[in-house]
C-alpha beads as a LAMMPS data file, in Angstrom:
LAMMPS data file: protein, C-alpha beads

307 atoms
306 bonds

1 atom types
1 bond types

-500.0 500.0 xlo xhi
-500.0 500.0 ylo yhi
-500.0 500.0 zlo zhi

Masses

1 110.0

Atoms # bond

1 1 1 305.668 -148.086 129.879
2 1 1 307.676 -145.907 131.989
3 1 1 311.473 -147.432 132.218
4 1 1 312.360 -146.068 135.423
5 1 1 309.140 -148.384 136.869
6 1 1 310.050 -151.126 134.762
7 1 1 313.479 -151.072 135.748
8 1 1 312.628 -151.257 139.175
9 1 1 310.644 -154.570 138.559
10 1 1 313.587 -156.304 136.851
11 1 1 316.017 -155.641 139.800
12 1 1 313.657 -157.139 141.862
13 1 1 313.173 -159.949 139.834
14 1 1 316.463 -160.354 139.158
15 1 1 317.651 -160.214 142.300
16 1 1 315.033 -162.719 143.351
17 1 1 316.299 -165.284 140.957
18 1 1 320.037 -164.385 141.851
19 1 1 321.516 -162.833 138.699
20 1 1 324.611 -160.692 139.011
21 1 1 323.348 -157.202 137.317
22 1 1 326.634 -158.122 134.986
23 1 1 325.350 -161.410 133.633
24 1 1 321.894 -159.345 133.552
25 1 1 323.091 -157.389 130.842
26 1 1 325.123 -159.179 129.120
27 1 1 324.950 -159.286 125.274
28 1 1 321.857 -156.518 125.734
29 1 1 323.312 -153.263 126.290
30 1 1 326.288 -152.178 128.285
31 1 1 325.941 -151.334 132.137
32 1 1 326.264 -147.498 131.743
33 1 1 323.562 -147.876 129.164
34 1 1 321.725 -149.903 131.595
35 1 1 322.299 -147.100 134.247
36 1 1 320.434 -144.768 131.711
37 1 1 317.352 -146.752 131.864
38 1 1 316.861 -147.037 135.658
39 1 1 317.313 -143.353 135.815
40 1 1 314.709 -142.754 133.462
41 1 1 316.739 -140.675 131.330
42 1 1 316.407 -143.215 128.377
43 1 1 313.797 -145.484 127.329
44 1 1 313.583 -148.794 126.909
45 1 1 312.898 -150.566 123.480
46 1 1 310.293 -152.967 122.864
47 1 1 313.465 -155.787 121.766
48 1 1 315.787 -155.126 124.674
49 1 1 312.541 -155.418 126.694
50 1 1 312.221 -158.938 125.211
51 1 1 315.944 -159.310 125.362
52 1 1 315.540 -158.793 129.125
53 1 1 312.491 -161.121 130.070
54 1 1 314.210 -163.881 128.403
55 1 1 317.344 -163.702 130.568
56 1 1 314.749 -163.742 133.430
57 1 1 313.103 -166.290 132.054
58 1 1 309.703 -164.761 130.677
59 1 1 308.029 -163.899 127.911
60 1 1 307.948 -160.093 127.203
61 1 1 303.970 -160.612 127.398
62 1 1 304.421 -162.343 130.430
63 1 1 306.843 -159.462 131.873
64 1 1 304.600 -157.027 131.440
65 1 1 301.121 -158.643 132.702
66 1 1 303.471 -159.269 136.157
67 1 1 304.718 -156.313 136.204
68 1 1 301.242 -154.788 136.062
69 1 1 299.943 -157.366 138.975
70 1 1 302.715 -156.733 140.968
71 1 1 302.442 -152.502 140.962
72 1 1 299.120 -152.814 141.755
73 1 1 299.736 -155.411 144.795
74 1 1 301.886 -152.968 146.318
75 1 1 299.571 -149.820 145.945
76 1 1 296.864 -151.848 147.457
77 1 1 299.386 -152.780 150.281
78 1 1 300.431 -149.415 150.721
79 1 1 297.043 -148.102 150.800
80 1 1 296.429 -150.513 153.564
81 1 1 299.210 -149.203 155.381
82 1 1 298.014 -145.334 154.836
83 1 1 294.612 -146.861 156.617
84 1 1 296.081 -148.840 159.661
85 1 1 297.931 -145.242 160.101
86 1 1 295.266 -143.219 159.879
87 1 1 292.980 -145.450 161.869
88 1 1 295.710 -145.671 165.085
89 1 1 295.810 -149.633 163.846
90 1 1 299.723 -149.709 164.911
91 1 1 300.193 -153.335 165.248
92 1 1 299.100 -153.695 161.699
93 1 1 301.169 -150.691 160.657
94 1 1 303.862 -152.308 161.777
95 1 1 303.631 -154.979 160.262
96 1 1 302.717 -153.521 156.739
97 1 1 305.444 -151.013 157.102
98 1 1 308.162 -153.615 157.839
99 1 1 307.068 -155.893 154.700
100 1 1 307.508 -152.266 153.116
101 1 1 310.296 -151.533 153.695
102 1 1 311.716 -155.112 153.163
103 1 1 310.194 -154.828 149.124
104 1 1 311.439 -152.722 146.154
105 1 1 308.189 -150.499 145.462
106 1 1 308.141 -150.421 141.775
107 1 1 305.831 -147.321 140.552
108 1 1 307.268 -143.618 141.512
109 1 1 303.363 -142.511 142.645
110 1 1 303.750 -145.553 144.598
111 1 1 306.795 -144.460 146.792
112 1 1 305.810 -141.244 147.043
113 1 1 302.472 -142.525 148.711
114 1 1 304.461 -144.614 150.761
115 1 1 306.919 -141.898 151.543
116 1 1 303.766 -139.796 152.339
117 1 1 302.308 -142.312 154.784
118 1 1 305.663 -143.363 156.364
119 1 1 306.136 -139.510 157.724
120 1 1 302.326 -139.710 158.788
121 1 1 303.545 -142.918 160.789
122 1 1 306.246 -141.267 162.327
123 1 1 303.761 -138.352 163.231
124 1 1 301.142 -140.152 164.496
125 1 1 303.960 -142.139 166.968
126 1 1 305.428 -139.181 167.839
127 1 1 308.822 -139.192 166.234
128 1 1 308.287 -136.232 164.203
129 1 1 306.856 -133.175 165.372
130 1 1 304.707 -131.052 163.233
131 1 1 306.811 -128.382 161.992
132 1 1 308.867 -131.774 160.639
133 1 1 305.780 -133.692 159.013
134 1 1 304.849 -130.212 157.298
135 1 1 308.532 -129.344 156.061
136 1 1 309.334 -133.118 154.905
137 1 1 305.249 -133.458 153.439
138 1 1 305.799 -130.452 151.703
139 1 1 309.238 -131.182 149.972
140 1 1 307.554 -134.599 149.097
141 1 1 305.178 -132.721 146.730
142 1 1 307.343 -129.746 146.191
143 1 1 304.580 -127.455 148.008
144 1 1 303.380 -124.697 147.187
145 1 1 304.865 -124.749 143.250
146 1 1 302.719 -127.863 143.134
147 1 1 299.644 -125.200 143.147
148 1 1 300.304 -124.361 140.135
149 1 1 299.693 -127.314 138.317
150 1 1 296.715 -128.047 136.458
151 1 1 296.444 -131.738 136.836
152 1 1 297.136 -133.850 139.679
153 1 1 297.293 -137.627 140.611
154 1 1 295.188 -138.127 143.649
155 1 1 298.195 -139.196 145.592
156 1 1 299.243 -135.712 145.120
157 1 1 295.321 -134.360 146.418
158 1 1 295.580 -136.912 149.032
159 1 1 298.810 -135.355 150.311
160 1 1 297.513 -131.655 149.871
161 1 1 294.178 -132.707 151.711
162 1 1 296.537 -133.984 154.574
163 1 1 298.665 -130.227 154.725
164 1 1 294.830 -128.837 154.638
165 1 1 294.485 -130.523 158.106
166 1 1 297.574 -129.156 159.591
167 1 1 297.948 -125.837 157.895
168 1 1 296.162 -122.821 160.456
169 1 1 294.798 -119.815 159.176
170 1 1 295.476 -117.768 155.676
171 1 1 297.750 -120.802 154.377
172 1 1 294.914 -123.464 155.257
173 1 1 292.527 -120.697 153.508
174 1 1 294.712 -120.868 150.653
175 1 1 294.734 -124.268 150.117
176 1 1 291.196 -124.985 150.684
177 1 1 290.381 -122.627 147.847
178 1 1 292.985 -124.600 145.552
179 1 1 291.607 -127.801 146.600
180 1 1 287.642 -126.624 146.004
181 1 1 288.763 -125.502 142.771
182 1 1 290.218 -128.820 141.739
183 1 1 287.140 -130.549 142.274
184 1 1 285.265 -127.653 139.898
185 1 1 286.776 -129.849 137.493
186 1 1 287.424 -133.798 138.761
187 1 1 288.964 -134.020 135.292
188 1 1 292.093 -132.305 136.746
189 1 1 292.747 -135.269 139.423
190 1 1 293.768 -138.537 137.380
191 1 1 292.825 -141.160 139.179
192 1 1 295.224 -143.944 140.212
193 1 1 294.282 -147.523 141.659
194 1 1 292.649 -146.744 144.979
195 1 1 289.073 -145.625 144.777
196 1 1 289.563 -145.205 148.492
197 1 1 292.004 -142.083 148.116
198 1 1 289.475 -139.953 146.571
199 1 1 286.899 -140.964 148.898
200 1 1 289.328 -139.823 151.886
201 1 1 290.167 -136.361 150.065
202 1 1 286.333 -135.860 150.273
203 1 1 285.923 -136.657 153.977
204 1 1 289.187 -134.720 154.371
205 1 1 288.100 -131.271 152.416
206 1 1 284.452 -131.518 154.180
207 1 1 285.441 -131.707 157.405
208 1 1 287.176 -128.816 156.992
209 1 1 284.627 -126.818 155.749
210 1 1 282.238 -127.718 158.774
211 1 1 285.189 -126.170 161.119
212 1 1 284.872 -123.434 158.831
213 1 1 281.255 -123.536 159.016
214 1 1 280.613 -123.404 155.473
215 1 1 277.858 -125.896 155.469
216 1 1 276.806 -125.746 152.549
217 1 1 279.802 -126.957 151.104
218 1 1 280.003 -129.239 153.256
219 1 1 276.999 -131.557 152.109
220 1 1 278.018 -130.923 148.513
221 1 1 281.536 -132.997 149.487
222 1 1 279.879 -135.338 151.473
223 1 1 277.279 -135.908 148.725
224 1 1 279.897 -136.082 146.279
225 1 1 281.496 -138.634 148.359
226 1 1 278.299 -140.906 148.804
227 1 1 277.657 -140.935 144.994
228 1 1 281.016 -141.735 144.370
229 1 1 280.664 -144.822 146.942
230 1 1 277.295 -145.756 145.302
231 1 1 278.845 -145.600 141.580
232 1 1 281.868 -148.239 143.040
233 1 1 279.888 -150.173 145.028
234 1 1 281.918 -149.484 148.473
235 1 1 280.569 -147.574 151.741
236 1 1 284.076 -145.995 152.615
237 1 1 283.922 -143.420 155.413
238 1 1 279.415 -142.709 154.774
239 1 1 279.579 -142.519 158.158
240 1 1 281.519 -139.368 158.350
241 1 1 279.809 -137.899 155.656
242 1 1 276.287 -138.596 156.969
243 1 1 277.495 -136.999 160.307
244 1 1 278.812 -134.864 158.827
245 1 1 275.639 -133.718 156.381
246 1 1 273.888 -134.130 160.107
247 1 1 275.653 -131.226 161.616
248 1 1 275.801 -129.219 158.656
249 1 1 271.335 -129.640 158.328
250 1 1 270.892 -129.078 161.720
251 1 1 273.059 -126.323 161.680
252 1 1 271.020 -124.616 158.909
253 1 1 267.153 -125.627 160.553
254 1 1 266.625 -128.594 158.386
255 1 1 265.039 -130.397 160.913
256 1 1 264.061 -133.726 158.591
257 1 1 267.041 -133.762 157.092
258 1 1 269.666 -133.746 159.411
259 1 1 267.390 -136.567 160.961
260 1 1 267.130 -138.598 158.056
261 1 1 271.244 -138.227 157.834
262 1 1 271.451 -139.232 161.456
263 1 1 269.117 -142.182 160.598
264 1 1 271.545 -143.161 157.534
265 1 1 274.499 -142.782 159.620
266 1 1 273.278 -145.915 162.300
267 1 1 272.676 -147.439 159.513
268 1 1 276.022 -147.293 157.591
269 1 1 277.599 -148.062 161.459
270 1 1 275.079 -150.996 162.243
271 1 1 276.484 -152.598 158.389
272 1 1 279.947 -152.447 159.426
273 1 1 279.494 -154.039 162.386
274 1 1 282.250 -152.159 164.315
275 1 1 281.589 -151.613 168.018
276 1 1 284.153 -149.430 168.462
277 1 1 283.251 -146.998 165.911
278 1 1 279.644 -147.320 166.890
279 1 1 280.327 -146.074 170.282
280 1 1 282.482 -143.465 169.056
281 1 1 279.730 -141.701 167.018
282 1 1 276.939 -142.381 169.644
283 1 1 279.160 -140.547 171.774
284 1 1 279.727 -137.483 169.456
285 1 1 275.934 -137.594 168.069
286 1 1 274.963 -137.600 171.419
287 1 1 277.013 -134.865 172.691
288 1 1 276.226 -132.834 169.105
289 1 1 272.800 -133.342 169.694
290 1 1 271.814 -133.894 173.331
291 1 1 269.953 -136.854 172.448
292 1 1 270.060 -140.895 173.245
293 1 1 270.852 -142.013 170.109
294 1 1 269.249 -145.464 170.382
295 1 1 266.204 -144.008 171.242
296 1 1 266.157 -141.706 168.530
297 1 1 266.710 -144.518 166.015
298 1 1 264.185 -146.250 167.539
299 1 1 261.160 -143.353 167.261
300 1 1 262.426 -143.072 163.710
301 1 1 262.117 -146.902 162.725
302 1 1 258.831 -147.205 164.772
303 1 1 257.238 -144.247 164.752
304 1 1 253.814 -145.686 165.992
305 1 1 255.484 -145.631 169.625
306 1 1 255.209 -142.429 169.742
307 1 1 251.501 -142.285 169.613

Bonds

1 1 1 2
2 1 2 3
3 1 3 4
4 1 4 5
5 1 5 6
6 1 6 7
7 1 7 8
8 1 8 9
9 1 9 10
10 1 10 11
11 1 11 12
12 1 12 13
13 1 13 14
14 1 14 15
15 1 15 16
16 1 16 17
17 1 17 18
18 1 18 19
19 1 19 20
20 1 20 21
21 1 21 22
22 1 22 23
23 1 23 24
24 1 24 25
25 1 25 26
26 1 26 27
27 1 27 28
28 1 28 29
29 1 29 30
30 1 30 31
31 1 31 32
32 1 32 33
33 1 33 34
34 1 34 35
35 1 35 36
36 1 36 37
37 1 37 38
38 1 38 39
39 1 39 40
40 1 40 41
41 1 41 42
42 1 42 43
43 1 43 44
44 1 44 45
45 1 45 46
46 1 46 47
47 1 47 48
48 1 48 49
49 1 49 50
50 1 50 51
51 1 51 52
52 1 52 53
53 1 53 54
54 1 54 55
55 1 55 56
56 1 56 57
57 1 57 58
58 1 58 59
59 1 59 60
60 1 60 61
61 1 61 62
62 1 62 63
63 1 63 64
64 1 64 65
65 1 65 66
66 1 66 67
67 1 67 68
68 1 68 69
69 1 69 70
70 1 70 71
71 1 71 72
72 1 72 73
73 1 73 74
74 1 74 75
75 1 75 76
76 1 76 77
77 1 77 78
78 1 78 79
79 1 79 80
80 1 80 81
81 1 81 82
82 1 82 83
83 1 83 84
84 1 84 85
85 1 85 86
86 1 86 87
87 1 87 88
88 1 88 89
89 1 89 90
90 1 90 91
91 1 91 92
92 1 92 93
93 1 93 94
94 1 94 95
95 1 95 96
96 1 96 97
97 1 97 98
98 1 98 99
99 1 99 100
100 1 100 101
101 1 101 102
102 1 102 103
103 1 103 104
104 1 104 105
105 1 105 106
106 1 106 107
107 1 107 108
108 1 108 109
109 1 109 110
110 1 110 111
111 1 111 112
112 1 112 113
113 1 113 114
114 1 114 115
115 1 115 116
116 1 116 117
117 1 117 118
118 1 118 119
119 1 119 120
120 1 120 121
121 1 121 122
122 1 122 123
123 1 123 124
124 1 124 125
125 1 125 126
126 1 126 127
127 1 127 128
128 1 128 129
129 1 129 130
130 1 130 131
131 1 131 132
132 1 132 133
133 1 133 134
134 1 134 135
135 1 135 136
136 1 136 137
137 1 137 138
138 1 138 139
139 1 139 140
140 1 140 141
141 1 141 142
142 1 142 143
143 1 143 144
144 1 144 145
145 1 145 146
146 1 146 147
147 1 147 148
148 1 148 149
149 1 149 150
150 1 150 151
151 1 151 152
152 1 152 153
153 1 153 154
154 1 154 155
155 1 155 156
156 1 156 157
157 1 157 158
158 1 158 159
159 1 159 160
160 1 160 161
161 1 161 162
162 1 162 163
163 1 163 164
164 1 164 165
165 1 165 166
166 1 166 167
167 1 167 168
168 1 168 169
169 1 169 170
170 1 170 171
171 1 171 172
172 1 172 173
173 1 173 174
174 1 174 175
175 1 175 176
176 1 176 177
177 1 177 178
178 1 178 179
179 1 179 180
180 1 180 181
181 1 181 182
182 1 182 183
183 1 183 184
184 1 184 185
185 1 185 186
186 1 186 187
187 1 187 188
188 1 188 189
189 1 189 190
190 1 190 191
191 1 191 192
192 1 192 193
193 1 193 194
194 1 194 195
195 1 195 196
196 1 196 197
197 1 197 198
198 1 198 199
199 1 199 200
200 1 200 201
201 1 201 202
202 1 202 203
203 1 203 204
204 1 204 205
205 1 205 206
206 1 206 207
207 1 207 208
208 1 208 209
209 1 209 210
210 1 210 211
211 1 211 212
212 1 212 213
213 1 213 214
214 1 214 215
215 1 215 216
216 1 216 217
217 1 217 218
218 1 218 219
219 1 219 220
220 1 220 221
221 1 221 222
222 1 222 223
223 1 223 224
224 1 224 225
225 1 225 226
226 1 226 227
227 1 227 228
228 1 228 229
229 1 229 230
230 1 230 231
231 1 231 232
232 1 232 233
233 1 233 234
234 1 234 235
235 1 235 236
236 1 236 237
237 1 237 238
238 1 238 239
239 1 239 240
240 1 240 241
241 1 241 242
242 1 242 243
243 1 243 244
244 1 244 245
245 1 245 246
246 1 246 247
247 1 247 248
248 1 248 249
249 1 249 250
250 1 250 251
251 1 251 252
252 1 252 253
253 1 253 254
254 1 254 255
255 1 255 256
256 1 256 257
257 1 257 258
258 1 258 259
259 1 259 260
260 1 260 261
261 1 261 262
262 1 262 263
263 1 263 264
264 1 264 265
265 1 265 266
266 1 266 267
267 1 267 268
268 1 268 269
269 1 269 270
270 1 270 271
271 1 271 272
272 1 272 273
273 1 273 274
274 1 274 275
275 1 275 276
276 1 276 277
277 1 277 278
278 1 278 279
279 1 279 280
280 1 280 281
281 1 281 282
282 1 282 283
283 1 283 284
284 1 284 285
285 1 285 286
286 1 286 287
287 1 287 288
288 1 288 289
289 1 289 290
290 1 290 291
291 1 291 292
292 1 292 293
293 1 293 294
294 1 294 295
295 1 295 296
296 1 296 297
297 1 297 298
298 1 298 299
299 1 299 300
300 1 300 301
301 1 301 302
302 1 302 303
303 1 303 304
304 1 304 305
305 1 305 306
306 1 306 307
């Protein structure tokens, strides 16, 4: 158990339950020692572990199953906040971002996602301009030494896939090639407790690679995407990546192909049930494609109408 993390949870609890940090450590170790742990530079035994749950009340076990709970309710409330972002949902942002900022975020991947999607927040509302996002982004993951690692959490990819976006020209190129040759080997990214980050990298990574017009690569991200969605039961962004796969067939003369995409891509939109989205795509399909997309759905579900 990482003590830095841990530590973080007991000064939240024990704040909660109003414990001077003095009478914390009392008769457990002194306060410099104390200091050590919530650095990280020392670890924390298994007995002073025990010594501390019972000055908070708990059980060691019990310490440890809510610590657990309570790292993984605030990744899934940060990755909630990373998606109102993304998706321009400010008044829910807002909101997520001030219970945020009001909590003690217990996991370091956790604060650096948060830290990650907080700049993205400012971007997005226009306190930061870009040169900012991609100087403060990039000391966040200490870019571009962070290229030379070999494995990555996918907060990390997540935050690379969002400098792909911004970067322009040989820079982009070089990160693009870093990024496809991650995913040569998923073993490299170690997954963390959102199967919804991954699923963004994908959308992220084949998007650019259909402004690249690599399309090709494009439906192998896209596909890889799906299957992933398929394997975890969860239709995250399918409706880019059937676009997506779309443009990239019709691009290369795959007539039934990019058709049956385009067919899979109502269908993904008509599940989810959002009108604004819907309209969105119908708009881009039909500018993409010069076609009424209803009508095109239509022929395909009925094709005896066309007789």
């Amino acid at each position: 158990m990482n003590s830095l993390e841990l530590c973080n949870y007991l000064e939240k609890i024990r704040y909660g339950r109003n414990i001077s940090q003095d009478d914390f450590v009392d008769g457990v170790v002194s306060i410099r020692q104390y200091q050590r742990y919530k650095s990280g530079v020392s670890v924390i035994p298994y007995e002073k572990i025990s010594q501390f749950a019972e000055k908070l009340g708990l059980t060691s076990k019990k310490l440890q199953s809510e610590f657990e709970k309570e790292k993984s309710k605030q990744y899934v409330k940060i990755n909630a906040f990373y998606n109102a972002v993304a998706n321009n949902d400010y008044k829910n942002a807002v909101k997520l971002k001030n219970e945020l900022d009001n909590d003690r975020i217990i996991s370091s991947e956790g604060r650096q996602y948060y830290n990650h999607a907080n700049i993205v927040y400012k971007y997005y509302s226009k306190e930061l301009s870009l040169p900012e996002v991609i100087e403060r982004v990039s000391k966040l993951i200490n870019y571009p030494s962070i290229l030379k690692q070999q494995y990555y959490t996918d907060v990390e990819v997540l935050i690379l896939s969002f400098l792909l976006g911004v970067f322009k020209g040989n820079q982009q190129d070089m990160l693009l090639q870093r990024l496809n040759s991650i995913f040569e080997d998923a073993d490299n990214i170690m997954s963390g407790d959102s199967d919804y980050i991954y699923t963004l990298i994908l959308m992220r990574i084949a998007k650019i690679h259909g402004i690249k017009k690599d399309y090709p690569r494009v439906i192998y991200f896209c596909e890889l995407g799906i299957d992933r969605g398929i394997i975890h039961k969860q239709y995250y962004l399918w409706e880019y990546f059937y676009y997506f796969k779309s443009l990239s067939h019709y691009a290369l003369g795959q007539k039934d192909l990019y058709e049956d995409s385009l067919l899979k891509c109502y269908h993904v939109l008509q599940m989810e049930g959002n009108y604004s989205k819907i309209e969105k795509f119908t708009n881009l399909i039909e500018g993409d494609f010069n076609i009424n997309y209803r009508e095109f759905v239509f022929n395909k579900i009925n094709p005896k109408s066309n007789r």
